[in-house]
C-alpha positions as CSV (number, residue, x, y, z in Angstrom):
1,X,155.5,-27.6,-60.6
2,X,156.0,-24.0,-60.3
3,X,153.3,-23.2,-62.8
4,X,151.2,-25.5,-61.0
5,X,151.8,-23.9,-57.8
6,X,150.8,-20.1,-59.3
7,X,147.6,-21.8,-60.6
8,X,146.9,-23.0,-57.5
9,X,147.4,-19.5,-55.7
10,X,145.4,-18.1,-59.0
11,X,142.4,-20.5,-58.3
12,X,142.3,-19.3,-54.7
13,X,141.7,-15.5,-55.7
14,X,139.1,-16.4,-57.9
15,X,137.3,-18.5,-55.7
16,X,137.7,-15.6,-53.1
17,X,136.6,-12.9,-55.3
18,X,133.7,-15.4,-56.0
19,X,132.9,-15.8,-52.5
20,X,133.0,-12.0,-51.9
21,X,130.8,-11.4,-55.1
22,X,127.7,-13.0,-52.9
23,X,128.3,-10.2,-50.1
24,X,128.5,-7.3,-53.1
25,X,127.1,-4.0,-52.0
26,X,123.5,-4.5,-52.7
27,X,123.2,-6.6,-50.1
28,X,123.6,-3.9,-47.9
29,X,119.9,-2.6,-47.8
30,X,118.2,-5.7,-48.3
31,X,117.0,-4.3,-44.7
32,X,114.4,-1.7,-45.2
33,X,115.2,1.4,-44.1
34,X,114.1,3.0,-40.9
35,X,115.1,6.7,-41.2
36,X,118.6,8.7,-41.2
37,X,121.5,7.2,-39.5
38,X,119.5,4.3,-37.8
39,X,119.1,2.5,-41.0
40,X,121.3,-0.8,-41.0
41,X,122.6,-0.1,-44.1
42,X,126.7,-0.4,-44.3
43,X,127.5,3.1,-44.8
44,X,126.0,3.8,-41.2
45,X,127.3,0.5,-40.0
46,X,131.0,1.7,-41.8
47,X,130.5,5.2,-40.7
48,X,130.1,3.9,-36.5
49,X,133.0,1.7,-37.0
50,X,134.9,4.4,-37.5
51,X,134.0,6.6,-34.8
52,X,133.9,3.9,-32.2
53,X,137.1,1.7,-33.4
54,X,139.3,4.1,-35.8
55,X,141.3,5.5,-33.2
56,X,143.2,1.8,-33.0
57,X,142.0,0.0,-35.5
58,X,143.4,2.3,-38.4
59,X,145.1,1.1,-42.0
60,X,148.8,-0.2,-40.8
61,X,147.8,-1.3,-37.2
62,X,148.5,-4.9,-37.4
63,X,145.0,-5.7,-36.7
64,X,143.4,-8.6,-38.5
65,X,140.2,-5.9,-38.5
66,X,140.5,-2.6,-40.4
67,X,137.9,0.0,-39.6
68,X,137.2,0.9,-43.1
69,X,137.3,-2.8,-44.2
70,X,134.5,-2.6,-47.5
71,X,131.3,-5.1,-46.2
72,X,132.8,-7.8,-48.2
73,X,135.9,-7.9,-46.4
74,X,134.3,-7.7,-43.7
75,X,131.7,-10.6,-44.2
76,X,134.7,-12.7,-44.9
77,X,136.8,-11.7,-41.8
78,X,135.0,-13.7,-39.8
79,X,134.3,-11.5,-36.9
80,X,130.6,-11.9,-37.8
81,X,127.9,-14.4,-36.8
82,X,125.1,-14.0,-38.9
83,X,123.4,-17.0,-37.0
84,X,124.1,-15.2,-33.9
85,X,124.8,-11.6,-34.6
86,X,125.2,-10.1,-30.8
87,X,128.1,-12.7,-30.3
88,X,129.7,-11.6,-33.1
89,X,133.4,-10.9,-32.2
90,X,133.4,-7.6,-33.9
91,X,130.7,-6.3,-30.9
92,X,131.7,-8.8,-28.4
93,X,135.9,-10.1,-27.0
94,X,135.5,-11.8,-24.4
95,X,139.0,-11.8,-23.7
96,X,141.1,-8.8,-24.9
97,X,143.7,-6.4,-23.4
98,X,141.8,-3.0,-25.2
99,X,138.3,-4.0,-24.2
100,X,138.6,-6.1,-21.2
101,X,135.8,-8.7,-22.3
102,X,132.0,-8.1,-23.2
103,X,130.6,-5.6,-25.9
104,X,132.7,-3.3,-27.1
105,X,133.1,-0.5,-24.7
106,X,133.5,2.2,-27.4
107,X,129.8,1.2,-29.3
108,X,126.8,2.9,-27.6
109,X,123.6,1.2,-27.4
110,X,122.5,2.5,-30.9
111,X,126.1,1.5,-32.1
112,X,125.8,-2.2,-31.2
113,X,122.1,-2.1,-32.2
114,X,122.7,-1.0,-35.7
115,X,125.7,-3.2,-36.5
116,X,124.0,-6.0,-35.2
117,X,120.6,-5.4,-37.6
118,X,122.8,-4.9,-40.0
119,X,125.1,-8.5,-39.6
120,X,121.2,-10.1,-39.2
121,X,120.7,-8.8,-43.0
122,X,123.7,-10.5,-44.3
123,X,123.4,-14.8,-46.0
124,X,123.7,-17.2,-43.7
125,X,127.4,-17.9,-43.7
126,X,130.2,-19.1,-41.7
127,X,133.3,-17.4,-43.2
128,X,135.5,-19.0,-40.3
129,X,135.0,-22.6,-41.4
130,X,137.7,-25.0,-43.2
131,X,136.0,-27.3,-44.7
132,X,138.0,-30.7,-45.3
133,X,136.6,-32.9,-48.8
134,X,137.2,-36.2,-49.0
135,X,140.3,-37.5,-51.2
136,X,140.9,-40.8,-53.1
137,X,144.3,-40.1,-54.0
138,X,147.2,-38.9,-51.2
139,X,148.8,-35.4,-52.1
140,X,152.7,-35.4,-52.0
141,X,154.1,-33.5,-49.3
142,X,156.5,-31.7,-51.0
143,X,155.3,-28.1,-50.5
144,X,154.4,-27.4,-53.9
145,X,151.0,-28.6,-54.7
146,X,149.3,-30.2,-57.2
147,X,145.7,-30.2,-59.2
148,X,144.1,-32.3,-56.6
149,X,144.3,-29.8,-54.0
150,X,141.4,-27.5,-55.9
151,X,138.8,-30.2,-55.0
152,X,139.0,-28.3,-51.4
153,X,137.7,-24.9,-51.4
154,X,139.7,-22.2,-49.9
155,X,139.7,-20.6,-46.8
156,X,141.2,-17.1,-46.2
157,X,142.4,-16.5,-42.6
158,X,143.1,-12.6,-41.6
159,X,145.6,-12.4,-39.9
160,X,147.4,-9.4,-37.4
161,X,149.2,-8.3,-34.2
162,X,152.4,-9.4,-35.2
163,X,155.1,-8.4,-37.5
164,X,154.2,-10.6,-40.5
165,X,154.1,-9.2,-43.7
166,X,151.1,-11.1,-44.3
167,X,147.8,-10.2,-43.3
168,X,146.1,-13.6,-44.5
169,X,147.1,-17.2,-45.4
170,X,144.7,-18.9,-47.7
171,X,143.9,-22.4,-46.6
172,X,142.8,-26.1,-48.1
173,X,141.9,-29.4,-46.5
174,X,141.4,-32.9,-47.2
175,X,141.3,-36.3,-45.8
176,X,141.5,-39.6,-46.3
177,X,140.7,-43.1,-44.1
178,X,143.7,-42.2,-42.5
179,X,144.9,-38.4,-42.3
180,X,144.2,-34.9,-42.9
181,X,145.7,-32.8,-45.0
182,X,146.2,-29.2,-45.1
183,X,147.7,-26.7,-47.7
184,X,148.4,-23.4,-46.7
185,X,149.8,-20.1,-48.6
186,X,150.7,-16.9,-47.3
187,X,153.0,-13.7,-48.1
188,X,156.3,-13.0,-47.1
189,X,159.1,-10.3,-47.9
190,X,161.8,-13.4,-48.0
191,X,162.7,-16.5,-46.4
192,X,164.6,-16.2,-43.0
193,X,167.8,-18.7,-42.9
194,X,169.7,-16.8,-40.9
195,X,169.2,-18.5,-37.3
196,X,171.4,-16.7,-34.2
197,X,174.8,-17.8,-35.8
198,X,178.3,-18.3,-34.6
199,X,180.2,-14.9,-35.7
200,X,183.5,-14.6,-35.2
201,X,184.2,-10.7,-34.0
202,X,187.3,-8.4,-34.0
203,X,189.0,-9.2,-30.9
204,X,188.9,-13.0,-32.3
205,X,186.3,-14.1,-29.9
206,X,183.4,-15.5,-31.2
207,X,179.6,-15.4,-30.4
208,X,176.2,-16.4,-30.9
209,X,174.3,-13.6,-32.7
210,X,171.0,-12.4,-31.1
211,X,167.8,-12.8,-32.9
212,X,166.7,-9.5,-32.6
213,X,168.0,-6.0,-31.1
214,X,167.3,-5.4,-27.4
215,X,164.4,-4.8,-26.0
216,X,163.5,-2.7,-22.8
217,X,161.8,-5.0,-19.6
218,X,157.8,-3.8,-20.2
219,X,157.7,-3.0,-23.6
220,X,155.4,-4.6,-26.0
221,X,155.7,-5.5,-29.6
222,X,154.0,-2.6,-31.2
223,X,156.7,-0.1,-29.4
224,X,159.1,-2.4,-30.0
225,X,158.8,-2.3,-33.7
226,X,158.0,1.5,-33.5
227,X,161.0,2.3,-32.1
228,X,162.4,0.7,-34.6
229,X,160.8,2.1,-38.0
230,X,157.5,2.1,-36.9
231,X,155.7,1.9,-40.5
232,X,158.9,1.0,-42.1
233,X,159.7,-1.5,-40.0
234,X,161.2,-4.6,-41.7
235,X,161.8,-7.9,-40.2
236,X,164.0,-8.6,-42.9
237,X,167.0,-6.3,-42.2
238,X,170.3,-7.4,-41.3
239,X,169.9,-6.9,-37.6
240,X,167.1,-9.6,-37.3
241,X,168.7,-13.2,-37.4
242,X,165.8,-15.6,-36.5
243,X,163.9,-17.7,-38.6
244,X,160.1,-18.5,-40.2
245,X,157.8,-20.1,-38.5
246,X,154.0,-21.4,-38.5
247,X,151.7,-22.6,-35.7
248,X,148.2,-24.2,-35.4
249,X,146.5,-25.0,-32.1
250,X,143.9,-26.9,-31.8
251,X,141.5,-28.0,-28.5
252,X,141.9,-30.8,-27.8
253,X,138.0,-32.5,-26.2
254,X,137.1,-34.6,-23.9
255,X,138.5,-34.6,-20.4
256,X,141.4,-32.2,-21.6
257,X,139.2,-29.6,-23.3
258,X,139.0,-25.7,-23.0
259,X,135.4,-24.3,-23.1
260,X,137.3,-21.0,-23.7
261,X,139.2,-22.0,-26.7
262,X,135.5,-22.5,-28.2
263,X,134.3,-18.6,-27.7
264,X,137.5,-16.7,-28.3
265,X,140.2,-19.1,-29.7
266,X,143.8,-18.5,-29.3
267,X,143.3,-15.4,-26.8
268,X,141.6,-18.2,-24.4
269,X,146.1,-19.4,-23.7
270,X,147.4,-15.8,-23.9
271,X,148.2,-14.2,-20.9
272,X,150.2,-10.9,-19.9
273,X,151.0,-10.7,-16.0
274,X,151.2,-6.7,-16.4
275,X,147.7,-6.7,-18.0
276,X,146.3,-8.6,-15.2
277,X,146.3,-12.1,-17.1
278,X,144.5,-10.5,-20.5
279,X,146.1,-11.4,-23.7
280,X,149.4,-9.0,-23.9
281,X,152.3,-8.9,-25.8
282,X,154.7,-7.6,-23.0
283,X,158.3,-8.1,-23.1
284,X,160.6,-9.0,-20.2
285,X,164.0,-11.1,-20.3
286,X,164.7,-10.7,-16.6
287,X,161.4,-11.1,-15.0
288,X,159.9,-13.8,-17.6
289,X,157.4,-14.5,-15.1
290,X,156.0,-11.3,-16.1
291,X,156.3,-11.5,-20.1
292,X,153.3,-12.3,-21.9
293,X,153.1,-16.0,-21.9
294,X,150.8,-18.9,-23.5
295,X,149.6,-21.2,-20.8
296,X,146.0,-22.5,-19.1
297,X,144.6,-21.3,-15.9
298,X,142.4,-24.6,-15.6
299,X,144.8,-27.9,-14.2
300,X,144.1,-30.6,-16.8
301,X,143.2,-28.5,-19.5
302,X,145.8,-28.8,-23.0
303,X,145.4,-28.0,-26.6
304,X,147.5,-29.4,-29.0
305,X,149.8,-27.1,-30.8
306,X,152.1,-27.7,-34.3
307,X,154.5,-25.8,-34.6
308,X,156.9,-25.7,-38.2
309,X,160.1,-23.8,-37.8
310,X,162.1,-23.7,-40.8
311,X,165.6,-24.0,-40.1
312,X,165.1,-26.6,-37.3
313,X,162.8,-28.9,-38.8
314,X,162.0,-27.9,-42.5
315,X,165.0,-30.3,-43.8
316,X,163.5,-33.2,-41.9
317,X,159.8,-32.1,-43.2
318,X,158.1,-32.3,-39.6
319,X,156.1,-29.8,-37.4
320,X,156.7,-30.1,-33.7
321,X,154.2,-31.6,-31.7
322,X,153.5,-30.1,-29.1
323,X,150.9,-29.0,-26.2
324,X,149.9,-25.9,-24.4
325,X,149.0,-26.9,-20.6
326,X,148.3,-25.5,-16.9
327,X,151.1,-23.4,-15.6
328,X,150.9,-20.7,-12.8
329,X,153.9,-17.7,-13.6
330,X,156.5,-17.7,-11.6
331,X,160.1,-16.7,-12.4
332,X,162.5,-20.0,-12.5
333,X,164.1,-22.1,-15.0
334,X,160.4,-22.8,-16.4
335,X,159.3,-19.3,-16.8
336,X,161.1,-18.6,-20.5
337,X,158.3,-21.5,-22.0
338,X,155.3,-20.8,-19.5
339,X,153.0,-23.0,-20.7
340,X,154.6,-24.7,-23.8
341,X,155.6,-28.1,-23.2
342,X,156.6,-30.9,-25.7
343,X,155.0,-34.1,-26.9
344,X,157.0,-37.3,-25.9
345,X,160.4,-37.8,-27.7
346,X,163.2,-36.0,-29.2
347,X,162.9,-32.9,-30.9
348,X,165.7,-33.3,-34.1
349,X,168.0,-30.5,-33.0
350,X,170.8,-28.7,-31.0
351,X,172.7,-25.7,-31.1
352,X,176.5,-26.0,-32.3
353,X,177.9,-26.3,-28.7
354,X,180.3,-24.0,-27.5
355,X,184.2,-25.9,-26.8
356,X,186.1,-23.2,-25.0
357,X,183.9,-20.5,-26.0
358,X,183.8,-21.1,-30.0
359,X,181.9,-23.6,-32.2
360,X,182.5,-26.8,-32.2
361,X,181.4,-28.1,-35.3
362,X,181.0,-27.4,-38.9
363,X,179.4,-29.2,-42.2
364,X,181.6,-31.9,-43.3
365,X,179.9,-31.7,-47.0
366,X,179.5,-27.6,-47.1
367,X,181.7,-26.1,-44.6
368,X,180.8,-23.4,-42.4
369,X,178.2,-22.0,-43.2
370,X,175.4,-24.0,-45.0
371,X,172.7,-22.2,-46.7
372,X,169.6,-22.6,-44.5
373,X,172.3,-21.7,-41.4
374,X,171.8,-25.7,-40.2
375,X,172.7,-29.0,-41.2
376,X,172.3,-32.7,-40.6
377,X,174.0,-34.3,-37.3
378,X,175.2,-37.1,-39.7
379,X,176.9,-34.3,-41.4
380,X,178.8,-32.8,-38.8
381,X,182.6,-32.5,-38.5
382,X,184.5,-31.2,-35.5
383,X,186.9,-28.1,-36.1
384,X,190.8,-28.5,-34.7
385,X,191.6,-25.5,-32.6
386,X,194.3,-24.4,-35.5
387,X,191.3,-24.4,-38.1
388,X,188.9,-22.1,-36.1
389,X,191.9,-19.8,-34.8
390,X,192.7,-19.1,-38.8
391,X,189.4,-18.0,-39.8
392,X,188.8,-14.6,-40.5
393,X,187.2,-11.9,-38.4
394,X,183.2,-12.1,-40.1
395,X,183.2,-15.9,-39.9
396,X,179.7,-17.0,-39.8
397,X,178.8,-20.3,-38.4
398,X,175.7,-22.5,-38.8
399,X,174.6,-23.0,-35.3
400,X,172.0,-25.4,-35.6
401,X,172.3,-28.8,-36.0
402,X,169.2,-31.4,-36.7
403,X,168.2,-35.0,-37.7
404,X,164.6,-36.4,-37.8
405,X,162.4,-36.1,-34.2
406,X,161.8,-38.8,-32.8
407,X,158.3,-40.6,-30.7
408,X,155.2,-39.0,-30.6
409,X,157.0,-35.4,-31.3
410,X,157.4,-36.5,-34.6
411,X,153.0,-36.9,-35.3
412,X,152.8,-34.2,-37.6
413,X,154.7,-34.0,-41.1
414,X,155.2,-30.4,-42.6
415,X,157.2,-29.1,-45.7
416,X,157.1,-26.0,-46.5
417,X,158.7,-23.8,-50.1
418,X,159.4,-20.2,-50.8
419,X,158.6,-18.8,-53.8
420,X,161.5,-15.9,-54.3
421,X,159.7,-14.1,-57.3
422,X,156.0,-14.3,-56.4
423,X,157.4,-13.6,-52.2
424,X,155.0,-16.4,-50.8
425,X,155.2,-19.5,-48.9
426,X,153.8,-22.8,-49.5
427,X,153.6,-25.1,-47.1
428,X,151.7,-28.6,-47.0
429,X,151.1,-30.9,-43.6
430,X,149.8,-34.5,-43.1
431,X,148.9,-35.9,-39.7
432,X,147.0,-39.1,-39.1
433,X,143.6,-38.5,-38.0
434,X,143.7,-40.6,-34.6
435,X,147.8,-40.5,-32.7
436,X,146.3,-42.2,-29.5
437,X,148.4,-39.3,-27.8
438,X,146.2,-38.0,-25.1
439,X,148.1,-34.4,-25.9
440,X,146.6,-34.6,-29.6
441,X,143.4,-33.4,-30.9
442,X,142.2,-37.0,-32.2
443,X,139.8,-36.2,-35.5
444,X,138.0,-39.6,-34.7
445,X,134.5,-38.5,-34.8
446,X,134.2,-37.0,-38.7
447,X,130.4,-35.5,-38.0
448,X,132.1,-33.0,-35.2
449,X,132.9,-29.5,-35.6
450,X,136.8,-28.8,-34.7
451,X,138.0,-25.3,-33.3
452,X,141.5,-24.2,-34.2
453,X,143.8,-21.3,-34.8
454,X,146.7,-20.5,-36.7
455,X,149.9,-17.9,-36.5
456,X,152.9,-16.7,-38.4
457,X,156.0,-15.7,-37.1
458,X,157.6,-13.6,-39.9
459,X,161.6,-13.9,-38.7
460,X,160.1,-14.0,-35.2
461,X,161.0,-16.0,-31.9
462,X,157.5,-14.8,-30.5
463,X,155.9,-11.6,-32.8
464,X,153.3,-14.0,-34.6
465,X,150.4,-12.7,-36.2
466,X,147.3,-14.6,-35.4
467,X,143.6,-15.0,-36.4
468,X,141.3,-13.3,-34.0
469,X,138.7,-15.5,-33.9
470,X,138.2,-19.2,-33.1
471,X,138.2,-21.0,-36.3
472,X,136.1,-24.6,-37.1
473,X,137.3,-27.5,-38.8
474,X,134.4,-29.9,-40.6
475,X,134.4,-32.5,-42.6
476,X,132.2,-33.1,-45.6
477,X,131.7,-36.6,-47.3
């Protein structure tokens, strides 16, 4: 199986670098030229990128788009609309904290003008569309893969803004008369296990271990992480104690849809109180209210989120179903989710509760600390206060328990396997095509076109990196 799965990630480069191979070079001046630097050929397109975008959008930024990404690259980024080129997201964000919506302040007229010729000169592509192939036979959701899976051409995603080590997953789909299947790879420095913990400290008190260092109230990520390393910042050091995750959102249609979501994709739920309600990624643990949040501003409005989080629910092999809705900030009890909000059901897991201020439980099979920092409720065995009092100052804790979700939570199955040599995740999902939920997308119509996003979180409770642009689902007979 493990051969298997490196063919499979072999097959995807190939069929990128064939992909790319159509957008080589020489299609750059398939436009004849007009004179000097007016000529929509990409070393005047590259050479205004980088005067008008450089400045942020330099090597090492985070970005999903680079400023001296080579044309292929950036044919495939999907921040072009050669159908469409003056909506293309690389001249025009309609929602974004740097340029506050419309064409790109930082282009001139003869800027936008000349990329736009040139995106007009590129093949007629959509590099932002998954395209899901029929399938006779029902992969096995085991996160590994198997030959089937290269019926279904890859997509590659960019991905940035976060602190993932990846800046792409690569991304197959099929169906069948009854679900849809997806098969996603991406890169990763090393699995995170090692979810907030029970530690027992010096004094022989014990406590839960933070995910992350302290942050100061109005900070955002990218301070965060340079105050911390900055270029060499790793999510992977000892001080981070989290765990991986993956999300996909989806709009949802009909009465519950967001005609945002369709333009500018996940940005269309981000919101950052200090930015004036423009996507953010502002920190604040005592005025949550004014932390960057993911809700709607429209009442009735929900997309349908999945959300895989390894320790929790990887055991189990089930995403969370869940759903983004209306929520206006304000700073109560609410304020830490904003607008995240559950599917009906139970979610498969609990902390390791506190009984006079130390854990209460440990593995009955593997003791204390289990090696993916949770185990099974069925497995649990309580501690005697004589047993916890005789461990030794260091003890680490699992402090997660879990067992399957339950009701419509439990809509979306997941399983996910990290490769420790070749440093990459693979993670497979089924979910029926129609749920009846009226939270879900329902992929009942096969002839419509599906918008979508999808995020990492690299040993993150909230620093995902995210595509950039509203992706499309399809489905091909």
């Amino acid at each position: 199986m493990q051969a298997l799965s490196r063919f499979l990630s072999m097959a995807a480069v190939a069929g990128l670098a064939v992909g790319m191979a159509a957008c080589s070079p020489d299609k750059d001046t398939i436009v004849e030229p007009t004179g000097g630097g007016n000529s929509p050929t990409f070393a005047n397109v590259s050479a205004a990128l980088v005067s008008a975008c450089g400045s942020c959008h330099i090597v090492g930024s985070g970005r999903p788009f680079i400023a001296t990404m080579d044309s292929s690259r950036l044919v495939a980024s999907g921040l072009l609309n050669t159908a469409s080129p003056g909506t293309s997201a690389i001249l025009v964000k309609a929602r974004s904290t740097a340029h506050g919506g419309g064409i790109v302040t930082a282009f001139s007229a003869r800027d936008s003008a000349l990329v736009a010729a040139w995106i007009a000169a590129l093949p007629n592509i959509d590099a932002a569309t998954l395209t899901s192939v029929r399938t006779e036979f029902a992969p096995t959701l085991d996160g590994v893969g198997e030959a089937l899976w290269l019926q279904a051409q890859p997509l590659t995603v960019p991905i940035g803004g976060g602190w993932a080590a990846a800046t792409s997953i690569a991304i197959r789909a099929m169906y069948d008369d009854n679900y849809l299947y997806m098969y996603l790879r991406w890169d990763d420095r090393g699995a995170s296990y090692v979810r907030t913990p029970w530690v027992k400290n010096a004094d022989g008190s014990w406590s839960v271990s933070p995910a992350m260092p302290a942050f100061a109230a109005g900070m955002d990520w990218a301070a965060y992480m340079a105050s911390r390393g900055g270029a060499n910042f790793n999510p992977e050091a000892p001080e981070f104690m989290y765990e991986d995750k993956l999300a996909m959102i989806w709009n949802t249609y009909g009465p519950t849809t967001v005609p945002e979501f369709e333009r500018t994709g996940c940005a269309a739920a981000c919101h950052d109180p200090t930015k004036g309600g423009s996507p953010g990624t502002t920190y604040n643990s005592v005025r949550k209210d004014l932390a960057a949040k993911k809700y709607l501003t429209v009442p009735g409005q929900i997309l349908d989120m999945w959300h895989w989080k390894l320790v929790r629910q990887n055991m189990n092999s089930k995403m969370d179903d869940q759903y983004v809705r209306y929520w206006v900030p304000v700073n109560d009890a609410t304020a830490g989710n904003g607008g995240r909000a559950s599917d009906t059901g139970s979610e498969g897991y609990r902390s390791n509760p506190a009984v006079n201020g130390r854990p209460t439980f440990k593995s009955a099979t593997l003791g204390h600390l289990p090696p993916i920092y949770s185990w099974a409720e069925s497995d649990t065995l309580r501690m005697t206060d004589a047993e916890v009092a005789g461990l030794p100052v260091g003890t680490v804790v699992a402090n997660m328990i879990t067992s399957p979700p339950t009701g419509n939570r439990a809509d979306v199955d997941a399983r996910g396997v990290y490769d420790r040599v070749a440093r990459v995740w693979t993670m497979e999902i089924r979910r029926r095509l129609v749920t009846g939920d009226d939270k879900d997308v329902q992929f009942s119509d096969l002839t419509k076109t599906f918008k979508w996003g999808v995020s990492v979180f690299d040993n993150a409770q909230i620093e995902h990196s995210y595509s950039s642009v509203p992706l499309s689902l399809v489905f091909k007979k």
